[in-house]
C-alpha positions as CSV (number, residue, x, y, z in Angstrom):
1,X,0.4,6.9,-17.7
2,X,1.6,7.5,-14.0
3,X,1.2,10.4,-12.1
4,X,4.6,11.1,-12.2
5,X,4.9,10.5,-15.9
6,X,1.6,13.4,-16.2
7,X,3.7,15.6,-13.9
8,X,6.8,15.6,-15.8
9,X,4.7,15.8,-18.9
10,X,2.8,19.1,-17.5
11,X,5.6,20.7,-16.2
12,X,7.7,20.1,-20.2
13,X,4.2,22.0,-21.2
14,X,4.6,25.0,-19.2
15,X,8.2,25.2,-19.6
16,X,7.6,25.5,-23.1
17,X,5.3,28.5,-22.6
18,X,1.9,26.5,-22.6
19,X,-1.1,28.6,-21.1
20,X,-1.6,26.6,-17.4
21,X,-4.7,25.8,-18.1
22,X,-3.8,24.4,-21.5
23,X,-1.4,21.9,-19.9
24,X,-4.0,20.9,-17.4
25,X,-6.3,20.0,-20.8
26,X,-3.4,18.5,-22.8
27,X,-3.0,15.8,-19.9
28,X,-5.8,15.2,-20.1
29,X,-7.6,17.0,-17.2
30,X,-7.6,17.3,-13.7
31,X,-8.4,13.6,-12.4
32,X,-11.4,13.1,-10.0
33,X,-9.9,8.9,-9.2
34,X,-6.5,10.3,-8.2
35,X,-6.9,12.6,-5.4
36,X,-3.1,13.0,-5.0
37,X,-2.4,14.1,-8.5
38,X,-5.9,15.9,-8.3
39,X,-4.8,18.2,-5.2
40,X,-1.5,19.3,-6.9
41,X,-2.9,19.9,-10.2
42,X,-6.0,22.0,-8.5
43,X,-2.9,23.9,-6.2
44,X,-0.7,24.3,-9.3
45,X,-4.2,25.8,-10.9
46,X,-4.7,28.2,-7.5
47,X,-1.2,29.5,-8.0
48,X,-1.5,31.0,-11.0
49,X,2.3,31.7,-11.8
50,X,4.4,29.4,-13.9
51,X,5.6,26.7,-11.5
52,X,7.6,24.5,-13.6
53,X,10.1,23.7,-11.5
54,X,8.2,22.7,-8.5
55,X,6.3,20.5,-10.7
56,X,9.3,18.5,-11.4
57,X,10.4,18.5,-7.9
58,X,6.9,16.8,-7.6
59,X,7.2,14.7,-10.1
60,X,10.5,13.0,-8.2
61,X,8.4,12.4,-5.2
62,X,6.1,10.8,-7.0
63,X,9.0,8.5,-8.7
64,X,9.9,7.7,-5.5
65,X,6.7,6.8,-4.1
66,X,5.6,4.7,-7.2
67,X,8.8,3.1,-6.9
68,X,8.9,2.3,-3.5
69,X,5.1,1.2,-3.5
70,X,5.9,-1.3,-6.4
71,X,9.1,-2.7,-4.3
72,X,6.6,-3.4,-1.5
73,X,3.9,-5.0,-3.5
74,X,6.6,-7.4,-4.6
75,X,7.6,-8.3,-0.9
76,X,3.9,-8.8,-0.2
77,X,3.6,-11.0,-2.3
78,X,6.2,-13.7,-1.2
79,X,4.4,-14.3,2.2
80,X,1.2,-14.2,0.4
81,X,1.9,-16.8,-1.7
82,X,3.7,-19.1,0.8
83,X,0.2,-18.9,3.2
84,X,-1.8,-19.7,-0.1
85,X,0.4,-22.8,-0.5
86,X,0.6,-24.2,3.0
87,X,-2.9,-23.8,3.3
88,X,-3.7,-26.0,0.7
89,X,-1.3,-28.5,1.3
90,X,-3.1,-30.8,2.6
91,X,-5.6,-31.0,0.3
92,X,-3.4,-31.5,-2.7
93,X,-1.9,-34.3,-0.4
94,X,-5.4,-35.9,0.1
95,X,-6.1,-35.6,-3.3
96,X,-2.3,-37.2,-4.6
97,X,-3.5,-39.8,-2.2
98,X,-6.5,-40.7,-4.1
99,X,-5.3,-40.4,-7.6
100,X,-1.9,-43.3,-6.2
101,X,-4.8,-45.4,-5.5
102,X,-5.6,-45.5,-1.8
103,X,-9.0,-45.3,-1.8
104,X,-9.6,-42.2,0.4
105,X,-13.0,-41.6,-0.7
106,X,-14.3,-45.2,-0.3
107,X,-12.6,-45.6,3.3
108,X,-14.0,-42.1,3.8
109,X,-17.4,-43.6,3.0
110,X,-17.1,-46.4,5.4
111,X,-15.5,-44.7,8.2
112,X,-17.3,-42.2,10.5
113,X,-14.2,-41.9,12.5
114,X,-12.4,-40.5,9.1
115,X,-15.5,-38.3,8.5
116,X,-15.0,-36.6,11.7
117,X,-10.9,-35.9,11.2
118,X,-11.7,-34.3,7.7
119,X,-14.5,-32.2,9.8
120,X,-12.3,-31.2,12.3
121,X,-9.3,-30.9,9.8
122,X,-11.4,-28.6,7.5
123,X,-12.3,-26.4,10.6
124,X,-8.3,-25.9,11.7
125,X,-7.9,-25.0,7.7
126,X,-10.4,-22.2,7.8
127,X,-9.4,-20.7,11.0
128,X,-5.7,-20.6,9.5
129,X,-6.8,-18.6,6.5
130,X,-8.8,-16.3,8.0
131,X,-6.1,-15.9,11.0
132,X,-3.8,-15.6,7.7
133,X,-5.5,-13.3,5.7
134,X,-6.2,-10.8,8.5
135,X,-2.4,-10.7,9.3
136,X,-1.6,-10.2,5.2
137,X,-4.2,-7.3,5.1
138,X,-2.8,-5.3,7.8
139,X,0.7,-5.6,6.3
140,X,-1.1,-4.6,2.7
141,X,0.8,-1.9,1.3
142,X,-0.8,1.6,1.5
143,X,-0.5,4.6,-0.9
144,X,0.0,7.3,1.5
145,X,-0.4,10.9,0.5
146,X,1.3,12.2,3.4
147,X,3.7,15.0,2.5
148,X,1.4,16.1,-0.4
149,X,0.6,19.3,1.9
150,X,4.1,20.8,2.2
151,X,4.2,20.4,-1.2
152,X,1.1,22.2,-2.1
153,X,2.6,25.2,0.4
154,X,5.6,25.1,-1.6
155,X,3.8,25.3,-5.2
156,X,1.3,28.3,-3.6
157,X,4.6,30.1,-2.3
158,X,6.5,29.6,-5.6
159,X,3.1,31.7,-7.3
160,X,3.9,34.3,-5.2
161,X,1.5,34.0,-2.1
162,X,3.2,34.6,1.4
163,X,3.7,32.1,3.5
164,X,0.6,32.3,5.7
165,X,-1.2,32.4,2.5
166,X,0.3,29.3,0.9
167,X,-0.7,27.5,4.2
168,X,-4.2,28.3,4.0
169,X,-4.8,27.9,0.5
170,X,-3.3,24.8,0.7
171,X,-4.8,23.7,3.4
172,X,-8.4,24.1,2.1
173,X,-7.6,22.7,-1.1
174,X,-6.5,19.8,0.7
175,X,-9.9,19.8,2.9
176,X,-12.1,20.1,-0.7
177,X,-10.1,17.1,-2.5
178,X,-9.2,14.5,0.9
179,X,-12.6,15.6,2.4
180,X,-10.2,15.4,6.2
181,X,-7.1,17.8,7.2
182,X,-3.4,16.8,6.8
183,X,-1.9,14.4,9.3
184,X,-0.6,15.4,12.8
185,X,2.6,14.9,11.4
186,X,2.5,16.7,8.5
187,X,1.1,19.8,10.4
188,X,3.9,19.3,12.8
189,X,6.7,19.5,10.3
190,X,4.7,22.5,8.5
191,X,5.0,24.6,12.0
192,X,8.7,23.9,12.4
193,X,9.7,24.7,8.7
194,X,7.3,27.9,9.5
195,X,9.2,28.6,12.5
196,X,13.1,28.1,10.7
197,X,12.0,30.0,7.8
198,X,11.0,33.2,10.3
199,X,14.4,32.8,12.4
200,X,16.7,32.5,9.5
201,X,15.2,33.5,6.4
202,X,16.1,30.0,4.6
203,X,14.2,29.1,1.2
204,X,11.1,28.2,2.0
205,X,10.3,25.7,-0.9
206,X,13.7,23.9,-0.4
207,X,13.0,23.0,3.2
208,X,9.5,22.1,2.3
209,X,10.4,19.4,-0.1
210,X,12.9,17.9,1.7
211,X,10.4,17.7,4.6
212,X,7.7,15.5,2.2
213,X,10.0,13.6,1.0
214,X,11.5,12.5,4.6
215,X,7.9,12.3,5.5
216,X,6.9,9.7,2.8
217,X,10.3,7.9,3.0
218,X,9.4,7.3,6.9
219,X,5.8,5.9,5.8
220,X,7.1,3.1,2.8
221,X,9.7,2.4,5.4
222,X,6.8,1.6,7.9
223,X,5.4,-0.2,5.4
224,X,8.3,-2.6,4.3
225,X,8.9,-3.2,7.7
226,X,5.5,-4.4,8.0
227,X,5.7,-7.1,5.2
228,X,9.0,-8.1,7.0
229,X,7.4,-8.8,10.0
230,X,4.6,-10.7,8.2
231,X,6.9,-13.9,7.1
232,X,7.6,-14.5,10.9
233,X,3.8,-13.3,12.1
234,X,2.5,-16.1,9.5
235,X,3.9,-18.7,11.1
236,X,1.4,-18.4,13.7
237,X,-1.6,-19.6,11.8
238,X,1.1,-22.3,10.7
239,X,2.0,-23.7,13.8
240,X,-1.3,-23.6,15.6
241,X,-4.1,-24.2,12.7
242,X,-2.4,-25.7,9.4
243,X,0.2,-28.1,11.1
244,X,-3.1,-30.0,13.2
245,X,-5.0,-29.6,10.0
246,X,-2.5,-31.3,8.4
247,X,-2.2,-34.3,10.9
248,X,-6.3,-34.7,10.7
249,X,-6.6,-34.3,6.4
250,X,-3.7,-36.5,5.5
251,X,-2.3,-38.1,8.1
252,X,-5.1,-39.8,10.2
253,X,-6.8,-40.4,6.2
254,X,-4.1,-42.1,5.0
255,X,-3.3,-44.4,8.1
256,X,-7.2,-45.7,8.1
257,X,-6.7,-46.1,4.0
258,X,-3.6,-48.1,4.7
259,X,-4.9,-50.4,7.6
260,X,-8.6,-50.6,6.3
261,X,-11.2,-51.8,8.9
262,X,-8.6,-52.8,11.3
């Protein structure tokens, strides 16, 4: 089930009337493998007070999250599989070679020349993947937990707890489950809602949930324009590692299979 599917299914459960801690048991627990679904379930838990309807607020972030992260694995994978292909391209090519009956492997065996392009070609191959598969890991998409704080604040304040309060319940449920502080960011926003919320009396939970889910809408946008940028940054591997590899695999191969000794 995901976590958004266990929020909306704990906050039906208190709705209903169901005992807090009963709801926590009839999902099934508090998780210790998801931390994000772990913190809001242990701040719901600090609360103490019915807080249905932030639940379901949560549980739309998390939607949108789960959606957006499944969108971006989907783009990963198209440049992910083209650098898988290219790279071995020319070894299927060497190997089609063979199998139409050019005696690759017996020239190989009588050509030291022929040895030393496949050495050489094999080198350029490796470099390209690894060049390849450093520039596909830093585009990997991330699951970010950012905004998670403003919405523990807002679940403590709808139990009840002032605003300072909230803050530093929050904030050292948040150090117990991450094991590190919220991001600069997050803290940022979480100063200036603070600040709006003492000037003008607005709703603090509204303003706080609007600020998470800017917050995590900005990070998956980061993200996916990451994986856009990795088409065009995989063409250096391309052009400089898999392209030379290429020439010395098939190319140079082929022309000493097709001329023989000569």
């Amino acid at each position: 089930m995901s976590d958004s599917l266990t929020l909306t299914k704990f906050a039906g459960l208190l709705r209903s009337g169901v005992d807090l801690d009963k709801a926590i048991e009839y999902i099934g627990g508090i998780p210790e493998d998801t931390s994000g679904l772990r913190y809001l379930l242990e701040v719901a838990k600090d609360a103490g007070a019915s807080v249905a309807n932030e639940i379901d607020v949560v549980a739309d972030l998390f939607t949108f999250k789960e959606r957006s992260l499944q969108r971006i694995t989907v783009a990963h994978a198209s440049p992910k599989a083209s650098a898988r292909l290219v790279l071995w391209l020319p070894l299927l090519t060497l190997a089609m070679a063979e199998l139409a009956g050019m005696n690759i492997l017996e020239t190989l065996a009588t050509t030291p020349l022929m040895l030393l392009s496949l050495g050489l070609g094999l080198m350029l191959l490796l470099l390209a993947r690894a060049l390849s598969n450093r520039l596909i890991r830093r585009a990997k998409p991330k699951d970010t937990n950012i905004g998670f704080y403003l919405m523990g604040v807002a679940l403590e304040s709808s139990g009840g707890a002032s605003l300072n309060q909230a803050q530093n319940r929050a904030l050292d449920i948040y150090a117990t489950v991450f094991g590190k502080d919220p991001s600069k960011a997050e803290l940022t926003a979480m100063a200036q809602v603070a600040l709006l919320v003492e000037q003008t009396g607005a709703r603090v939970g509204d303003l706080l949930r609007r600020q998470a889910e800017q917050l995590q809408r900005e990070s998956l946008t980061a993200t996916e324009i990451q994986i856009e940028k990795l088409s065009v940054r995989l063409m250096l591997p391309l052009g400089l590692a898999v392209l030379p590899a290429f020439l010395f695999l098939t190319v140079i191969p082929l022309m000493f299979s097709m001329l023989g000794p000569k």
